[in-house]
C-alpha positions in Angstrom: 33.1 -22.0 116.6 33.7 -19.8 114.0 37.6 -19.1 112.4 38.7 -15.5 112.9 38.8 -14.0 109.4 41.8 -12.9 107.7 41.3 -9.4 109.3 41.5 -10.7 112.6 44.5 -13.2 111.7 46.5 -10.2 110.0 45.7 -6.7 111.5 46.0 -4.1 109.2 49.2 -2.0 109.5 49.7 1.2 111.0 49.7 4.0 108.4 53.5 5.1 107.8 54.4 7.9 110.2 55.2 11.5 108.6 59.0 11.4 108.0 60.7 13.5 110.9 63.1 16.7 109.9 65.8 17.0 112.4 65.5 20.2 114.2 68.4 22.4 113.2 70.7 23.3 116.1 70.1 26.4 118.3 71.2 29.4 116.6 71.1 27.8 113.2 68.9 29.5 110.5 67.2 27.7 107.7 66.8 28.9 104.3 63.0 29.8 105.2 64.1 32.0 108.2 67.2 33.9 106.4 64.6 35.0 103.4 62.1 35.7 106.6 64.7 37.8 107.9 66.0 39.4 105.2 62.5 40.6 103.8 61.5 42.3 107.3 65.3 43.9 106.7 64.5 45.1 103.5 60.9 46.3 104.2 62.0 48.5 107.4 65.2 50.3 105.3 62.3 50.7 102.2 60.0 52.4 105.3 63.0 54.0 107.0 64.0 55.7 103.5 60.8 57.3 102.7 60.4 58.9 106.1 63.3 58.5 108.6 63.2 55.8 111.7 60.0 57.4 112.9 58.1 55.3 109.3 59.7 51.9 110.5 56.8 51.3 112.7 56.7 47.8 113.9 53.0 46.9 112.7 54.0 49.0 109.0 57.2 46.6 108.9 55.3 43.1 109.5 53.3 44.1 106.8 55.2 45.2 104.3 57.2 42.2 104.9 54.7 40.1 104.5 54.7 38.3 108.4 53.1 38.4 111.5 53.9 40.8 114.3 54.5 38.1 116.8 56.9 36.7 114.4 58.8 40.0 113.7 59.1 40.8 117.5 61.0 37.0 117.4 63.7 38.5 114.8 63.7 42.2 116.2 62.7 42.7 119.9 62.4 46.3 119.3 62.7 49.0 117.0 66.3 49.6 117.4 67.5 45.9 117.1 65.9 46.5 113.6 67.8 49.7 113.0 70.8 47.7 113.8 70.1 44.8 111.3 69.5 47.5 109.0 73.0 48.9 109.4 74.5 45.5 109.3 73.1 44.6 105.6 74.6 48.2 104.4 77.9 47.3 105.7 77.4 43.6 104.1 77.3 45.8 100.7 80.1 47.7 101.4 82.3 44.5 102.3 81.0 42.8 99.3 82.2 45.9 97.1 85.1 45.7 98.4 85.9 42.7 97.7 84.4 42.6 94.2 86.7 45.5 94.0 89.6 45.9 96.6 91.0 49.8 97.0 93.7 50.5 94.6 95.7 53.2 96.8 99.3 52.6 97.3 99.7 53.4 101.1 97.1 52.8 104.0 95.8 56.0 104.6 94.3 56.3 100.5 93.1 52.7 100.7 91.2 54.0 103.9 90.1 57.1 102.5 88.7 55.0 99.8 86.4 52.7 101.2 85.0 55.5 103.2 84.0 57.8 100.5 82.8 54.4 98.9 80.8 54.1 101.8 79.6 58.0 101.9 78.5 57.4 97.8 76.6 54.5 98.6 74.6 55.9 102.1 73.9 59.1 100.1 72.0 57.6 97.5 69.2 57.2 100.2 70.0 60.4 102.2 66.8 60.1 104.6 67.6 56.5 105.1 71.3 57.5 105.8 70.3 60.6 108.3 67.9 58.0 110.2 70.6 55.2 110.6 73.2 57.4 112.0 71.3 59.3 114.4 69.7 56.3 115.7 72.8 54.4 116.3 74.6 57.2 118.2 71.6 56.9 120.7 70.8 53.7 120.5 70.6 51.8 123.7 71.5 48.3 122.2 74.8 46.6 120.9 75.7 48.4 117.6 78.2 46.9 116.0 78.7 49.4 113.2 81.8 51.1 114.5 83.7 48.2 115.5 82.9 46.4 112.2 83.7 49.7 110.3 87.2 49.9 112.5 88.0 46.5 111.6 87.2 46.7 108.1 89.2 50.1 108.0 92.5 47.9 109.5 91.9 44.9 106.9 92.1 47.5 104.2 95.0 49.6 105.5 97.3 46.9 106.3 96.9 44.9 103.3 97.8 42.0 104.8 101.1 43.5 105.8 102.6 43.9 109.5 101.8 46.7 111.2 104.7 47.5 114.0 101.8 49.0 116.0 100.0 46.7 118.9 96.7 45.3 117.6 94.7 47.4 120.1 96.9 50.5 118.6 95.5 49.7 115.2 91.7 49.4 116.1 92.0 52.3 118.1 93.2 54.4 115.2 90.8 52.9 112.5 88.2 53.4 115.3 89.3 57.2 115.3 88.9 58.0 111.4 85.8 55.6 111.2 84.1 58.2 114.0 85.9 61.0 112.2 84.0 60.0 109.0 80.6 59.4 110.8 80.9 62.8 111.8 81.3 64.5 108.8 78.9 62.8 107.2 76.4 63.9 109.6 77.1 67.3 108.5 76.9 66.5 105.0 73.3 65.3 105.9 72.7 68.6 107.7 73.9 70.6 104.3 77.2 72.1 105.8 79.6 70.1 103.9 79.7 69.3 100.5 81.2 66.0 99.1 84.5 67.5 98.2 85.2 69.0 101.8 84.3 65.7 103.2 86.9 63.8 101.3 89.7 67.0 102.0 88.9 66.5 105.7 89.4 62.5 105.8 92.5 62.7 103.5 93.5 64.5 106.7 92.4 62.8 109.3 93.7 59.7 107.2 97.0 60.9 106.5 97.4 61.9 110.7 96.0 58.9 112.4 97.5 55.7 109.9 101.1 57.7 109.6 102.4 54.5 111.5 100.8 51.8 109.4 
């Protein structure tokens, strides 16, 4: 009878299996899917500030940004979800500003009035983009964030880290005011029936009014 040969004696090995990357956990973005996220973000406010919300078509965003649709419909269900996101990175500039360079004012009401003219300066430098935000999010039919994130910044700012005698709900409530105060005005800025000077004037105002108890 013949010996088995050596191949028979001593199978050849398995090839190594393809190393395994954990999964990160639900909810958890990678590296990849920020920069994913942050290009469709970017391409839709570049679309949005050329020709208002009607430009940020979903089809012209995936595009721009370089994706799929199927893939920008898992970031953005719809059209306003993307509006929001949109809002969200102008307020991440405005926070970042802030704290690159905190409000100098000595009492609450000119550190307030501060970021918000901040804020008015930097929308206005894309006035189309600024016009289609705003509108949108005082329609918008999904969770906008924007004025509760704008209220809270308002209170960071005003108190300073002090403590405000006021109950907490007080305090939002009030920052909530002047932020909806200054969305307001700005709107009729966009519309051409306030200048720049008459919005600050009216938000010293309101400002002065609405934080006299911080």
């Amino acid at each position: 009878m013949q010996s088995p040969t050596l191949r028979h004696r001593f199978p050849k090995a398995p090839p190594p299996r393809a190393a395994i990357r954990p999964r990160p956990p639900p909810g958890v973005r990678t590296r990849s899917q920020h920069q994913r996220r942050r290009r469709i973000v970017q391409a839709a406010a570049a679309l949005a500030s050329r020709g208002g919300v009607e430009a940020m078509q979903m089809r012209t965003v995936a595009e721009r940004a370089g994706v799929a649709l199927g893939t920008l419909y898992r970031y953005f269900p719809s059209k306003m979800d993307l509006v929001v996101a949109v809002v969200g990175e102008e307020i991440d500039l405005l926070e970042s500003s802030i704290e690159r360079r905190p409000p100098q004012a000595a009492n609450p009401a000119g550190r307030a009035v501060d970021v918000l003219m901040r804020a008015t300066r930097g929308l206005m430098r894309e006035p189309e983009l600024a016009d289609a935000l705003i509108r949108s999010l005082i329609m918008a039919e999904v969770e906008a964030p924007f004025g509760d994130r704008m209220a809270s910044l308002l209170l960071r700012v005003a108190a300073d880290g002090r403590t405000v005698s006021l109950p907490p709900e007080d305090q939002l409530a009030l920052t909530g005011s002047l932020a909806g105060v200054w969305v307001q005005e700005l709107l009729e800025m966009l519309r051409g029936r306030r200048t720049y000077e008459q919005i600050q004037h009216r938000i010293e105002i309101a400002a002065d009014r609405l934080l006299a108890g911080f």
